[in-house]
PyMOL Python script that loads the backbone (N, CA, C, O; Angstrom):
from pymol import cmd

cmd.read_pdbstr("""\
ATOM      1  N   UNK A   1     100.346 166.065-184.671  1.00  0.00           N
ATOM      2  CA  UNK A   1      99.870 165.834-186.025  1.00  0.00           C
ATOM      3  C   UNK A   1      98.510 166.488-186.271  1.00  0.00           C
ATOM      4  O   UNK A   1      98.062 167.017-187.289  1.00  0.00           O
ATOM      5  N   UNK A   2      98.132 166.359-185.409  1.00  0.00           N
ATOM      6  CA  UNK A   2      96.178 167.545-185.538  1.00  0.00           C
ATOM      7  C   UNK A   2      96.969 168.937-185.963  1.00  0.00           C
ATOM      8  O   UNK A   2      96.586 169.627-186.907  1.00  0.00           O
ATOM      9  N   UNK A   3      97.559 169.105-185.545  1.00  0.00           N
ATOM     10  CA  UNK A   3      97.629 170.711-186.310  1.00  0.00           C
ATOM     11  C   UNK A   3      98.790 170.853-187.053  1.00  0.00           C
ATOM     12  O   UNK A   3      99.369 171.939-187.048  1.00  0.00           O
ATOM     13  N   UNK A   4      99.121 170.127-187.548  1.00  0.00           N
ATOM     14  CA  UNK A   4     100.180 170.358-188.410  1.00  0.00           C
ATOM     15  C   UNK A   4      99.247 171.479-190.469  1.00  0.00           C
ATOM     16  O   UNK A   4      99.748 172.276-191.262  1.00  0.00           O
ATOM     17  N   UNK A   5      98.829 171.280-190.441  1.00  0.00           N
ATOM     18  CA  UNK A   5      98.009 171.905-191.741  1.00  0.00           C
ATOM     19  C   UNK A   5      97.792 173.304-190.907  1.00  0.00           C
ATOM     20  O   UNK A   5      97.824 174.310-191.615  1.00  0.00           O
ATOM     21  N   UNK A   6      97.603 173.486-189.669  1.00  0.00           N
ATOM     22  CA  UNK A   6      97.444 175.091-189.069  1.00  0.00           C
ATOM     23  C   UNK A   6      98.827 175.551-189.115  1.00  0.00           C
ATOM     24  O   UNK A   6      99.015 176.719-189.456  1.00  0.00           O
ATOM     25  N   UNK A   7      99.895 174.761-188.805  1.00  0.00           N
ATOM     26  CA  UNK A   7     101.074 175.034-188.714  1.00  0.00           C
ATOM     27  C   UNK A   7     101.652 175.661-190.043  1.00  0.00           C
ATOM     28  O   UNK A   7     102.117 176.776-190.279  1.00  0.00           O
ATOM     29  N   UNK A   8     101.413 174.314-190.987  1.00  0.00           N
ATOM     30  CA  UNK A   8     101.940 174.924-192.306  1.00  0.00           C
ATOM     31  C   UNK A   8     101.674 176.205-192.905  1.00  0.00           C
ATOM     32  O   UNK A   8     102.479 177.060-193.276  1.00  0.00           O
ATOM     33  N   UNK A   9     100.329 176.201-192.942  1.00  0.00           N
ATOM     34  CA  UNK A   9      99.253 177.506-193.669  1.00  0.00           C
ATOM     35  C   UNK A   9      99.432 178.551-193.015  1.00  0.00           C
ATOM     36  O   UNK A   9      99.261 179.653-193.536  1.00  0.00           O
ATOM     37  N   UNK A  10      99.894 178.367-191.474  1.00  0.00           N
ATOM     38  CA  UNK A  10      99.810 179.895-190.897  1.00  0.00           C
ATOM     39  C   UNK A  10     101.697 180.307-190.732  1.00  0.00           C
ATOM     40  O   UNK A  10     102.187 181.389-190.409  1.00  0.00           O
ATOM     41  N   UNK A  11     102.233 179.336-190.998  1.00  0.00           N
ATOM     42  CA  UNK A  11     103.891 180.332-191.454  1.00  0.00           C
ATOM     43  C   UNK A  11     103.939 180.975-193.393  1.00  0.00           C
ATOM     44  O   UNK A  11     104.630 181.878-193.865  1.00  0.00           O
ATOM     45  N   UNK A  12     102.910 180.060-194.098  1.00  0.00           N
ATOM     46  CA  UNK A  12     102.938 180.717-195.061  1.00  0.00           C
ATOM     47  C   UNK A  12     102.138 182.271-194.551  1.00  0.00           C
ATOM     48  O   UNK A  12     102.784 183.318-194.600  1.00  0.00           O
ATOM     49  N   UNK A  13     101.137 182.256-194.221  1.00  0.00           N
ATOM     50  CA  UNK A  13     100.498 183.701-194.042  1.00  0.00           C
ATOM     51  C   UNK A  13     101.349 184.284-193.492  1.00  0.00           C
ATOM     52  O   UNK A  13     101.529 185.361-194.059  1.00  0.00           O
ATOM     53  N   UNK A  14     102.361 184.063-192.179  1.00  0.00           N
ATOM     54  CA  UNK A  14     103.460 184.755-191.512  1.00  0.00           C
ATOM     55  C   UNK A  14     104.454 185.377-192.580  1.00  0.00           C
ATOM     56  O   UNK A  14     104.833 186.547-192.515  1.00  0.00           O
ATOM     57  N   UNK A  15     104.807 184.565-193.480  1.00  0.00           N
ATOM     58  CA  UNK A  15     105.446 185.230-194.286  1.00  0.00           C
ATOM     59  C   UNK A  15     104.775 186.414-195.298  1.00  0.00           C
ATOM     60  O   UNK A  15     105.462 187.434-195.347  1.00  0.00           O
ATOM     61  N   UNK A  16     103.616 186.432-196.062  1.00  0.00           N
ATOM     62  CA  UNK A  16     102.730 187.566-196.006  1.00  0.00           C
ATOM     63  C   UNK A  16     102.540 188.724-195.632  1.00  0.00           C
ATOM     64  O   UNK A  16     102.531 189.806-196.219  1.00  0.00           O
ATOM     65  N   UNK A  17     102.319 188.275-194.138  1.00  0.00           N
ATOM     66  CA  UNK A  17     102.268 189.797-193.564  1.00  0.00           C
ATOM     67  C   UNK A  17     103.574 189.872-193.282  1.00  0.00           C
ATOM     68  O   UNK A  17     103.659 191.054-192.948  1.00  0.00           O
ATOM     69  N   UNK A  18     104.760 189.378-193.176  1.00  0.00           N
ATOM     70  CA  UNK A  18     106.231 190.123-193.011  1.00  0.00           C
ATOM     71  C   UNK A  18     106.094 190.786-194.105  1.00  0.00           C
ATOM     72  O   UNK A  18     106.105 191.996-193.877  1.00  0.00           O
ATOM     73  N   UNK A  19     105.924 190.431-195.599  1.00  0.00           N
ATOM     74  CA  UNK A  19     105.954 190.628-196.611  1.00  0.00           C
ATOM     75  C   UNK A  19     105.181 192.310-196.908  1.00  0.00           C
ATOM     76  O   UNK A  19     105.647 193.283-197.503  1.00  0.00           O
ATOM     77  N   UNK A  20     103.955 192.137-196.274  1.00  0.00           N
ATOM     78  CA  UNK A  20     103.328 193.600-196.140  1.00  0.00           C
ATOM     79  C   UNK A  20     103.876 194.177-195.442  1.00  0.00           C
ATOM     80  O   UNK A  20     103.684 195.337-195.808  1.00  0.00           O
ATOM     81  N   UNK A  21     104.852 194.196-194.111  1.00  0.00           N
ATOM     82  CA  UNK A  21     105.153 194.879-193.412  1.00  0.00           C
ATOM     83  C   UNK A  21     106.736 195.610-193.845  1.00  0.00           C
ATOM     84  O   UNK A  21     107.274 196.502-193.190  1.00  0.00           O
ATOM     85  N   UNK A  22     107.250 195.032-195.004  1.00  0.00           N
ATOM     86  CA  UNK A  22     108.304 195.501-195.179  1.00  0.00           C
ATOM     87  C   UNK A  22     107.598 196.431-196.615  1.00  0.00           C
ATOM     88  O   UNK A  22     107.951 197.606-196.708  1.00  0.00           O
ATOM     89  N   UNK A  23     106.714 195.922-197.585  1.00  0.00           N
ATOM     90  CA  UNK A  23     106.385 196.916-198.523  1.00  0.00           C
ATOM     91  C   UNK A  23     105.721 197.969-197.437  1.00  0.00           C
ATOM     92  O   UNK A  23     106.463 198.951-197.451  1.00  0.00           O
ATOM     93  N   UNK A  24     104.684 198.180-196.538  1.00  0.00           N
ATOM     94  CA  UNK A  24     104.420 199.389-195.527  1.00  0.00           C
ATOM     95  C   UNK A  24     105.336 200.265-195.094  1.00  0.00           C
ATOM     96  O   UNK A  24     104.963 201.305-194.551  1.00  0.00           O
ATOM     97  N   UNK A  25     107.038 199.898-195.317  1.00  0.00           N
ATOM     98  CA  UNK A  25     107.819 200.229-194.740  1.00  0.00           C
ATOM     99  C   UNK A  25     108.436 200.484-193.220  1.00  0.00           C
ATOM    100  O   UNK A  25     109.104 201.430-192.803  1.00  0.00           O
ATOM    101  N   UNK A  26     107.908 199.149-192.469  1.00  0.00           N
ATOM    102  CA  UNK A  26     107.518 199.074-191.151  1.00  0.00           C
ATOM    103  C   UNK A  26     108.740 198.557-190.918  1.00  0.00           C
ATOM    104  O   UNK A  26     109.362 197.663-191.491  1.00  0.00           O
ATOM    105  N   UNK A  27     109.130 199.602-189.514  1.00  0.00           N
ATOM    106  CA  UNK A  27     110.912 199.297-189.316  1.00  0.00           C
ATOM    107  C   UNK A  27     111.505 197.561-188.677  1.00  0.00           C
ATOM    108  O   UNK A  27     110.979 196.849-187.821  1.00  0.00           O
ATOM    109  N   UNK A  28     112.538 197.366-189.353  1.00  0.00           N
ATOM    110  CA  UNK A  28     112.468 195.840-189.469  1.00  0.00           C
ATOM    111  C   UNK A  28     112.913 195.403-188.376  1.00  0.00           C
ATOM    112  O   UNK A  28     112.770 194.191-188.212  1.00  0.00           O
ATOM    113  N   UNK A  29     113.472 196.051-187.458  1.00  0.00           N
ATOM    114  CA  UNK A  29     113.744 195.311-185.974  1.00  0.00           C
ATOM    115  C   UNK A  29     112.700 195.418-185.442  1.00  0.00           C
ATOM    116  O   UNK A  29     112.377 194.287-185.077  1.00  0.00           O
ATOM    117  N   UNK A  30     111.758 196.316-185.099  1.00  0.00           N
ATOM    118  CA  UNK A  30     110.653 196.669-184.314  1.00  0.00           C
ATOM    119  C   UNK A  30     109.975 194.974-184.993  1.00  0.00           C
ATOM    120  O   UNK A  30     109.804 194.129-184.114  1.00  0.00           O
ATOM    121  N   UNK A  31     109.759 194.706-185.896  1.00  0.00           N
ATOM    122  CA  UNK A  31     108.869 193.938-186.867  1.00  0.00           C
ATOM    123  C   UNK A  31     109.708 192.434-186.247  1.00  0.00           C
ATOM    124  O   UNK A  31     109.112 191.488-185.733  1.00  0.00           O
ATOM    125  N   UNK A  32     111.156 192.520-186.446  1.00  0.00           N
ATOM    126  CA  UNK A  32     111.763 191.416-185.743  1.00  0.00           C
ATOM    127  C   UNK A  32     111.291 191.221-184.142  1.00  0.00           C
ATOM    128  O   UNK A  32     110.806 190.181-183.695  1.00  0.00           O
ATOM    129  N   UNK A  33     111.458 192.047-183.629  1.00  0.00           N
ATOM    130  CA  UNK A  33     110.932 192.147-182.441  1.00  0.00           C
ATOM    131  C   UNK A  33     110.101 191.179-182.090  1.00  0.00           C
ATOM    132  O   UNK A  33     110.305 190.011-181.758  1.00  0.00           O
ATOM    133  N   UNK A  34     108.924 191.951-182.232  1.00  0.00           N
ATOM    134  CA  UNK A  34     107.783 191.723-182.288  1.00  0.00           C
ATOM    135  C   UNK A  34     106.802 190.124-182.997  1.00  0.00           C
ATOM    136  O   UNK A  34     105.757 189.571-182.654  1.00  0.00           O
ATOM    137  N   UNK A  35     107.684 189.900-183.949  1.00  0.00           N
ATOM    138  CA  UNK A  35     107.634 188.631-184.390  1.00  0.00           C
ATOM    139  C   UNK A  35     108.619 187.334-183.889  1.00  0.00           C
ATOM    140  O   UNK A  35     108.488 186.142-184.167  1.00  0.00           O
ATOM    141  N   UNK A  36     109.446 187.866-183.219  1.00  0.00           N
ATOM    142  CA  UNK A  36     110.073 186.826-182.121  1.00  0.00           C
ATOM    143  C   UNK A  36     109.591 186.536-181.016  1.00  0.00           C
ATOM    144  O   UNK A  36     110.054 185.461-180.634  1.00  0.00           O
ATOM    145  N   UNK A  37     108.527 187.194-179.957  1.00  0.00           N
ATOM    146  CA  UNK A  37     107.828 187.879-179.110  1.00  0.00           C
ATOM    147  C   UNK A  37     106.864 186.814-178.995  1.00  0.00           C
ATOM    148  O   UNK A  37     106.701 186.110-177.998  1.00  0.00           O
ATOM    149  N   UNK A  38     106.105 186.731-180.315  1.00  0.00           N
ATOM    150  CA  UNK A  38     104.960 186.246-180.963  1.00  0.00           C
ATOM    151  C   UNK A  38     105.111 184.699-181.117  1.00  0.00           C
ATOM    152  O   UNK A  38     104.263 183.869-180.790  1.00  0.00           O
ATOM    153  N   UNK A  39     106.204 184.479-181.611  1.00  0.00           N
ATOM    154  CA  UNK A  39     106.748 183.052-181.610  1.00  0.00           C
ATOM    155  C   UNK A  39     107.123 182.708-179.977  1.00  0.00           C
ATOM    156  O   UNK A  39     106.627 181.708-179.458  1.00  0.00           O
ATOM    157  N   UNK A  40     107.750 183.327-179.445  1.00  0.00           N
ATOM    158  CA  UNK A  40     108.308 182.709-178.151  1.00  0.00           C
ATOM    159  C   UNK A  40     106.686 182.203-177.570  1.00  0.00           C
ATOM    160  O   UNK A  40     106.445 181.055-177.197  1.00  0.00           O
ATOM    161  N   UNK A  41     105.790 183.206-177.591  1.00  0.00           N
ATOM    162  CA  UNK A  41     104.682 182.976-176.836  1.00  0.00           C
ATOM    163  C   UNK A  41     103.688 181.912-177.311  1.00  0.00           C
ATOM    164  O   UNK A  41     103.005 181.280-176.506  1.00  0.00           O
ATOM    165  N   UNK A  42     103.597 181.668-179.053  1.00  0.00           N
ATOM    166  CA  UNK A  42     103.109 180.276-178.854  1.00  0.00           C
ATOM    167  C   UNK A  42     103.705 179.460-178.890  1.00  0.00           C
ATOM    168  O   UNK A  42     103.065 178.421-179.046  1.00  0.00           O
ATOM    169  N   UNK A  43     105.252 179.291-178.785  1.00  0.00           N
ATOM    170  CA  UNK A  43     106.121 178.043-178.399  1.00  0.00           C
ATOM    171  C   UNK A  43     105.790 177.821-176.948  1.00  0.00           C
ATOM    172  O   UNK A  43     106.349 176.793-176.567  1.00  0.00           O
ATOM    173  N   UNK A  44     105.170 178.333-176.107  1.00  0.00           N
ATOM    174  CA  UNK A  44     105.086 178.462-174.708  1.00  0.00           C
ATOM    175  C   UNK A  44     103.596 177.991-174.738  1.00  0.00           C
ATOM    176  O   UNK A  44     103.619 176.833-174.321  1.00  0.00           O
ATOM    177  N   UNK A  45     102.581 178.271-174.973  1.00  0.00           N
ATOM    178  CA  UNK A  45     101.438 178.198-175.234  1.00  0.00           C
ATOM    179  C   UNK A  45     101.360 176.213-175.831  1.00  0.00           C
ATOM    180  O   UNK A  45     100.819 175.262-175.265  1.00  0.00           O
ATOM    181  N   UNK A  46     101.911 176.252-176.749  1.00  0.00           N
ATOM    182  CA  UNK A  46     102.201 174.833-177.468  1.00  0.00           C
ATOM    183  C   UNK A  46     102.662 173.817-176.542  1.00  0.00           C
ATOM    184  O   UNK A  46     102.095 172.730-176.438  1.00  0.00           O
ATOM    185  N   UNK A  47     103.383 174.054-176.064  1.00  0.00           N
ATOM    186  CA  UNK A  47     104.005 173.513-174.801  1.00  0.00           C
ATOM    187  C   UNK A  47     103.230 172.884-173.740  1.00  0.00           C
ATOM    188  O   UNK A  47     103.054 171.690-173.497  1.00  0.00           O
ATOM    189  N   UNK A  48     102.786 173.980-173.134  1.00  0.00           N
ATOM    190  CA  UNK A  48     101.697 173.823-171.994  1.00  0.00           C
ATOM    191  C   UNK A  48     100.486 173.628-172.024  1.00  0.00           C
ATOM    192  O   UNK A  48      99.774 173.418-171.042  1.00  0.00           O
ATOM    193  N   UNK A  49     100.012 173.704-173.615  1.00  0.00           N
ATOM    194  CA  UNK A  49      98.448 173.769-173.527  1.00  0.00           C
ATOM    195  C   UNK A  49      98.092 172.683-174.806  1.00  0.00           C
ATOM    196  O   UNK A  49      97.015 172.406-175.335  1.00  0.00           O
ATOM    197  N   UNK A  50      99.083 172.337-174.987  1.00  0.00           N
ATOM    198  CA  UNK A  50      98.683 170.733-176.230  1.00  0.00           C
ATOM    199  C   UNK A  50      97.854 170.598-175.606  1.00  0.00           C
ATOM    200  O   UNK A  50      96.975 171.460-175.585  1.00  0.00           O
ATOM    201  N   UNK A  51      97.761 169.350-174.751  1.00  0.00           N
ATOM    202  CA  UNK A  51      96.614 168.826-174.214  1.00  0.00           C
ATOM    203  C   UNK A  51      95.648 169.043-173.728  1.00  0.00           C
ATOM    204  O   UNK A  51      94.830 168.127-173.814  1.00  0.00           O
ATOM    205  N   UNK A  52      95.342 169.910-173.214  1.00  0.00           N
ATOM    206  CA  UNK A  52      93.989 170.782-173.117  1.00  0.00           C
ATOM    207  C   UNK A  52      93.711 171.055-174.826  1.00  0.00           C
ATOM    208  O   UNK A  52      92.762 170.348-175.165  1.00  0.00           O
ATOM    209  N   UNK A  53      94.087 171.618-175.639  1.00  0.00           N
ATOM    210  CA  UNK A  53      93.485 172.149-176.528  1.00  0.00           C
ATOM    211  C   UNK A  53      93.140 170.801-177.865  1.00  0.00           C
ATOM    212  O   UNK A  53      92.574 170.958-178.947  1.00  0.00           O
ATOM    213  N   UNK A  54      93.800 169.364-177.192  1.00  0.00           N
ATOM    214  CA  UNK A  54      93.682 168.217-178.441  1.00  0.00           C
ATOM    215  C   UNK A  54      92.401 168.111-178.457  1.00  0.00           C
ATOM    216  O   UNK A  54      91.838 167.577-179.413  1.00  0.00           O
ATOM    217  N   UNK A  55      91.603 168.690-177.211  1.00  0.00           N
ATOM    218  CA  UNK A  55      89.946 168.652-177.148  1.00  0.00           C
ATOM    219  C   UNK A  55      88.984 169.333-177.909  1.00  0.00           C
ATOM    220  O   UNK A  55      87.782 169.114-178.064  1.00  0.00           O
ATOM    221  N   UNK A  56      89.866 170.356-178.436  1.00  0.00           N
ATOM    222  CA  UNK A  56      88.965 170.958-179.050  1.00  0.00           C
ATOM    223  C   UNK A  56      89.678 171.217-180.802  1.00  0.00           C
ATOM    224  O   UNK A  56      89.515 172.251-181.450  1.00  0.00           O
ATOM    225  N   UNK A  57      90.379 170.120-181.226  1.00  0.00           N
ATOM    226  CA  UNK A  57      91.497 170.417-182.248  1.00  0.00           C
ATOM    227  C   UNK A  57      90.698 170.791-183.340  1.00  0.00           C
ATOM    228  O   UNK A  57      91.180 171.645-184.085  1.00  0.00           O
ATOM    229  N   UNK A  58      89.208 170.195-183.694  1.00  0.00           N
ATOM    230  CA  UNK A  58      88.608 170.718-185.012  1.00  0.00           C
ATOM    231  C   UNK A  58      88.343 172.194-185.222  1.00  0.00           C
ATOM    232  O   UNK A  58      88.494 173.003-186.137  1.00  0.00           O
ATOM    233  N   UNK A  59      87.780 172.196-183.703  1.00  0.00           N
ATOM    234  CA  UNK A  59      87.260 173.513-183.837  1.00  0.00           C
ATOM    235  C   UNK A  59      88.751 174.299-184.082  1.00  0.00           C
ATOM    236  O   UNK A  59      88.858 174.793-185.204  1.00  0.00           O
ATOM    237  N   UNK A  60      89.813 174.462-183.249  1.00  0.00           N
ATOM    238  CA  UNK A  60      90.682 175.305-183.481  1.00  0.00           C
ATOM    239  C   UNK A  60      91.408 175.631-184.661  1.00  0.00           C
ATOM    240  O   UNK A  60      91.808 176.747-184.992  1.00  0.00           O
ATOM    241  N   UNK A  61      91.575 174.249-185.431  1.00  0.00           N
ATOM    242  CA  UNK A  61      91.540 174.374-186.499  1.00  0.00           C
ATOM    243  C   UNK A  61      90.854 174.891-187.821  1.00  0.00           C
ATOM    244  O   UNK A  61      91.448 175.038-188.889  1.00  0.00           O
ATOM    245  N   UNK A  62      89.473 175.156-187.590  1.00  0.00           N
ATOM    246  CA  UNK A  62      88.368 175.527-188.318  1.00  0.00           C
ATOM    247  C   UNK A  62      88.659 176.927-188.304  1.00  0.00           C
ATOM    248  O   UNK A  62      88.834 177.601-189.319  1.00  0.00           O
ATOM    249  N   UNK A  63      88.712 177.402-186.971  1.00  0.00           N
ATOM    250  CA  UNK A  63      88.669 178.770-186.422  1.00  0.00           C
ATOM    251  C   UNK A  63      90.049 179.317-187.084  1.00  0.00           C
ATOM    252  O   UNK A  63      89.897 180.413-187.624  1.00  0.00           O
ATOM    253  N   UNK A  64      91.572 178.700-187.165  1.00  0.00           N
ATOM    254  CA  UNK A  64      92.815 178.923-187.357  1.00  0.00           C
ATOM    255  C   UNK A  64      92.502 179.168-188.744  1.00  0.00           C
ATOM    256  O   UNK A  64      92.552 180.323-189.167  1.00  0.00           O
ATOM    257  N   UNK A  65      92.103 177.960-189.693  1.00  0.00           N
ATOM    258  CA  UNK A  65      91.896 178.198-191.257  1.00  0.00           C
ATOM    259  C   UNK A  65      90.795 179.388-191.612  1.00  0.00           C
ATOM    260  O   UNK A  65      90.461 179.981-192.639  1.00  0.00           O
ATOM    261  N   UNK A  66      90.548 179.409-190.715  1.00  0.00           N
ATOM    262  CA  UNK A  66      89.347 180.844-191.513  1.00  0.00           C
ATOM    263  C   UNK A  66      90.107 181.767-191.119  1.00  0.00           C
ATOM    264  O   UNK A  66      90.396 182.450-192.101  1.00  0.00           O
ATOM    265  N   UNK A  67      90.624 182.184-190.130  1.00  0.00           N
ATOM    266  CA  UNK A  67      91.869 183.078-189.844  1.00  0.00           C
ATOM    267  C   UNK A  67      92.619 183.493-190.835  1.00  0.00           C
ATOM    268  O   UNK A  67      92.530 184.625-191.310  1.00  0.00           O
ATOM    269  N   UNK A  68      93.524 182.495-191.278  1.00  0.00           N
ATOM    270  CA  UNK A  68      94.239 182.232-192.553  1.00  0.00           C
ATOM    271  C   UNK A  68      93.785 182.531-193.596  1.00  0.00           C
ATOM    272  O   UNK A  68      94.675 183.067-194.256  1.00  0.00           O
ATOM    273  N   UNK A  69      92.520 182.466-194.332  1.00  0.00           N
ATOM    274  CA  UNK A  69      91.880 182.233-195.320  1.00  0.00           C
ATOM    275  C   UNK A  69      91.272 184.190-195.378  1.00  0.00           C
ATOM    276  O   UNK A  69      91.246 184.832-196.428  1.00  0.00           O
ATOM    277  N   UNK A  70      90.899 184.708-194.132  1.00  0.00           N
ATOM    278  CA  UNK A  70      90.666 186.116-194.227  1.00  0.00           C
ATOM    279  C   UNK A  70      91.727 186.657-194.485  1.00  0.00           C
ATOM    280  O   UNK A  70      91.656 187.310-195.526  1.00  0.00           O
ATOM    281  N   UNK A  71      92.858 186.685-193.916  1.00  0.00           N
ATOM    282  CA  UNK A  71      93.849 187.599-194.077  1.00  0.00           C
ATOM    283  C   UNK A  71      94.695 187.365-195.219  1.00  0.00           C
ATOM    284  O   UNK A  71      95.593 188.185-195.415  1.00  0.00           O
ATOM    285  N   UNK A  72      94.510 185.956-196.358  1.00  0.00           N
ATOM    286  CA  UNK A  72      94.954 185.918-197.423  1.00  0.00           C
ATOM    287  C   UNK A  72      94.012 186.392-198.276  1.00  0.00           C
ATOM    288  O   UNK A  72      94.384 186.559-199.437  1.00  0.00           O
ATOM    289  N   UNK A  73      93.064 186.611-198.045  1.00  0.00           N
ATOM    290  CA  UNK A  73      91.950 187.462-198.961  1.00  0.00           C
ATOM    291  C   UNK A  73      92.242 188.982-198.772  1.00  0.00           C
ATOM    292  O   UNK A  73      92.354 189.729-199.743  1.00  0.00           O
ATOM    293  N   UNK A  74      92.369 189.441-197.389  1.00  0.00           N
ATOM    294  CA  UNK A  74      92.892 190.673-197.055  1.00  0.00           C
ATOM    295  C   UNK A  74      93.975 191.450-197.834  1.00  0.00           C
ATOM    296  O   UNK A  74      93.950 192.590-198.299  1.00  0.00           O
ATOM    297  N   UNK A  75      94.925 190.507-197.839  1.00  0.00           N
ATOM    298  CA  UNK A  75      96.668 190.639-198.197  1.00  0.00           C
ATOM    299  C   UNK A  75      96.130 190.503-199.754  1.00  0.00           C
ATOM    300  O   UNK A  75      96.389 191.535-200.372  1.00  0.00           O
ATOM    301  N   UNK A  76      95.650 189.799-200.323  1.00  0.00           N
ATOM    302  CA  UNK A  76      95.226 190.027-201.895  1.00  0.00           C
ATOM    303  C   UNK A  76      94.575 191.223-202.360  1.00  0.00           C
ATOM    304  O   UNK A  76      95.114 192.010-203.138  1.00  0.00           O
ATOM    305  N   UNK A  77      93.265 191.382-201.823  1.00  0.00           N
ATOM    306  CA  UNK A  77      92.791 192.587-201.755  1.00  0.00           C
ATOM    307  C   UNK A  77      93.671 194.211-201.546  1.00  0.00           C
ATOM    308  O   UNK A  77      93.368 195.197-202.218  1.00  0.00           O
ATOM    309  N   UNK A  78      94.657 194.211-200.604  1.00  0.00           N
ATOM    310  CA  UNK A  78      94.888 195.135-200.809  1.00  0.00           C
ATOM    311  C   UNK A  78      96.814 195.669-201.473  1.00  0.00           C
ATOM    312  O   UNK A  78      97.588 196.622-201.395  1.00  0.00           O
ATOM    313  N   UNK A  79      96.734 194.276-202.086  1.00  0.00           N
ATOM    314  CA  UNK A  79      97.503 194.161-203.416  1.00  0.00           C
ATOM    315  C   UNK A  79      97.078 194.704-204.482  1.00  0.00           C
ATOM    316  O   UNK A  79      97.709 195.335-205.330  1.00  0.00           O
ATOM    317  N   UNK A  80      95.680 194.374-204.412  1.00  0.00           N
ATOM    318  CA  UNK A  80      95.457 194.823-205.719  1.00  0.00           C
ATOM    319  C   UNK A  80      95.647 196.567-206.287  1.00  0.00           C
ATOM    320  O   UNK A  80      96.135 197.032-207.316  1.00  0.00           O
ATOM    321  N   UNK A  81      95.229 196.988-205.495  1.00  0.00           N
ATOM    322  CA  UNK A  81      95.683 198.962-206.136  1.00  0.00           C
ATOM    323  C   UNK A  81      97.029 199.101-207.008  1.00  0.00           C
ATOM    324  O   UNK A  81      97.165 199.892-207.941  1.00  0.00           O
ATOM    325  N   UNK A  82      98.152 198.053-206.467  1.00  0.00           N
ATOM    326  CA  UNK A  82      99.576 197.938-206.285  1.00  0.00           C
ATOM    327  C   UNK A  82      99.656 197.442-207.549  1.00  0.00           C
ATOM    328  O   UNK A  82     100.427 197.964-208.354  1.00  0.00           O
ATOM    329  N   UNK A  83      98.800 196.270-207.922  1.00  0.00           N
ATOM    330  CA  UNK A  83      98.876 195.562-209.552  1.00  0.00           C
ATOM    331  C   UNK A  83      98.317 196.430-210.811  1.00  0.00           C
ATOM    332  O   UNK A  83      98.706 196.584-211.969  1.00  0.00           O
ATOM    333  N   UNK A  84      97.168 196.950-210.006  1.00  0.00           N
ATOM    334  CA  UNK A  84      96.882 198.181-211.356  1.00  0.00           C
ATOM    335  C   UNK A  84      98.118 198.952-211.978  1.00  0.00           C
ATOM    336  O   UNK A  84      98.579 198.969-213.119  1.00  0.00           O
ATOM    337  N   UNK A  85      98.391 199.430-211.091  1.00  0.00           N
ATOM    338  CA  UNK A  85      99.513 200.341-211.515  1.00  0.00           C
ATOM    339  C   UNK A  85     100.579 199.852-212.659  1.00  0.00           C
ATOM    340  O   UNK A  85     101.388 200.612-213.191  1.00  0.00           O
ATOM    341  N   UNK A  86     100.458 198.607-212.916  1.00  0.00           N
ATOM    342  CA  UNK A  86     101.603 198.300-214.102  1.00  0.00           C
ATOM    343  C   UNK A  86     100.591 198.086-214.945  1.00  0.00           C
ATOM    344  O   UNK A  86     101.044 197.776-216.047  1.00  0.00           O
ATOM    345  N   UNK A  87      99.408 198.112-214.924  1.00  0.00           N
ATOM    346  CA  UNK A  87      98.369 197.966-216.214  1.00  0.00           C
ATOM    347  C   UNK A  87      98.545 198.898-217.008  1.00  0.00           C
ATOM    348  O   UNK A  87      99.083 199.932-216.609  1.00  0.00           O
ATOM    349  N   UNK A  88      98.149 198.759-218.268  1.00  0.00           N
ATOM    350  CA  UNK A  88      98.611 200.338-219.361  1.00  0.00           C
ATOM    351  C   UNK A  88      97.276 200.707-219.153  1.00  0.00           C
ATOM    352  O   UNK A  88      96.841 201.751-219.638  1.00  0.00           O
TER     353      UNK A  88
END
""", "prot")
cmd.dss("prot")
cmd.show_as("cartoon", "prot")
cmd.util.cbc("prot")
cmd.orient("prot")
C-alpha cells in the first residue's frame, strides 16, 4: 500500500512514453521487448526488495513522483511543436 500512488502514476507515464514511442516510429517489438524486460525486472526487484526498501518508502516515493512529474512535463513539452501545427 506505500506505493501504490507510484504504481498508479508511473503505468500512466508508461503509457506516454509507449505513446511517444510509437508517434517516433520506434519498431514495436523491439519497444515490446524491451518493455517486457523492464517489467520482468521490477517484478523481480518488488519481490525481493519490498522490505528493504519499506525503509525508505517516502523518500522513494518523492524521488518516483518527481520522476513522473519530469517526464510528463517532458512528454508535454515536446508535444507541443506537434499542436502548433493545427493552429491557423
Amino acid at each position: 500500500m506505500h506505493f501504490l500512488p507510484l504504481i498508479v502514476f508511473g503505468n500512466i507515464e508508461n503509457l506516454i512514453l509507449a505513446a511517444q514511442g510509437v508517434a517516433a516510429h520506434v519498431d514495436p517489438l523491439g519497444l515490446a521487448i524491451l518493455s517486457f524486460i523492464a517489467v520482468l525486472l521490477w517484478f523481480l526487484i518488488g519481490t525481493f526488495a519490498t522490505k528493504i526498501a519499506m525503509k525508505y518508502a517516502r523518500a522513494i516515493n518523492f524521488i518516483g513522483g518527481l520522476a513522473i512529474f519530469i517526464l510528463g512535463v517532458q512528454a508535454m513539452a515536446g508535444a507541443i511543436p506537434g499542436m502548433m501545427a493545427f493552429l491557423p
